[in-house]
Every structure is written in C-alpha cells, then in structure tokens.
Residue, then its C-alpha position, 0 to 999 in steps of 0.5 A: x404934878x410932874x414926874x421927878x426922876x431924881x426924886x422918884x428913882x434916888x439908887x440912880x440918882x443919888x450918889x452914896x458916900x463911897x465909889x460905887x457900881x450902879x446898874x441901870x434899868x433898860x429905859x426908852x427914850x423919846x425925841x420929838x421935832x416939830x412944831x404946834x400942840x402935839x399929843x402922844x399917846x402915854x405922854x406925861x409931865x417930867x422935870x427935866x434931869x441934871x446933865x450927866x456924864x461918863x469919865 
C-alpha cells in the first residue's frame, strides 16, 4: 500500500479550525529525471500531496 502524507502526518496536513502556526520537520526531497525501470535503494510508494502554498 502506498505511503499517505495526508494520512500518515495530519498536524501538517490538516487545517484546524482556527489560524494557526504550525512548525514543520526538516524533511528530504528527491527529484529524479530520466528514463527506463529505475531502482533507488530505500525507495517506497507515496501518493502524491495536494499542491501548497505560501501567502
């Protein structure tokens, strides 16, 4: 089954019901450009966030 951000981390997520600040985790990110059957070693399946932004 594949990994849900949204799911797996909803204090980030998942807006309260009031403004809030949240603080968010150092986290790494990959990005990968080519082509055939790739293998990256720790790789996993993920379903892809909603789009965000900054105001």
């Amino acid at each position: 089954m594949a990994y849900d951000f949204k799911k797996e981390q909803k204090e980030l997520y998942r807006p309260g019901k009031r403004p809030a600040i949240i603080k968010v985790p150092p986290m790494n990110y990959l990005a990968v450009q080519g082509k055939g059957d790739y293998q990256i070693p720790g790789y996993f399946d993920f379903v892809v966030p909603p789009l965000e932004g900054m105001w």
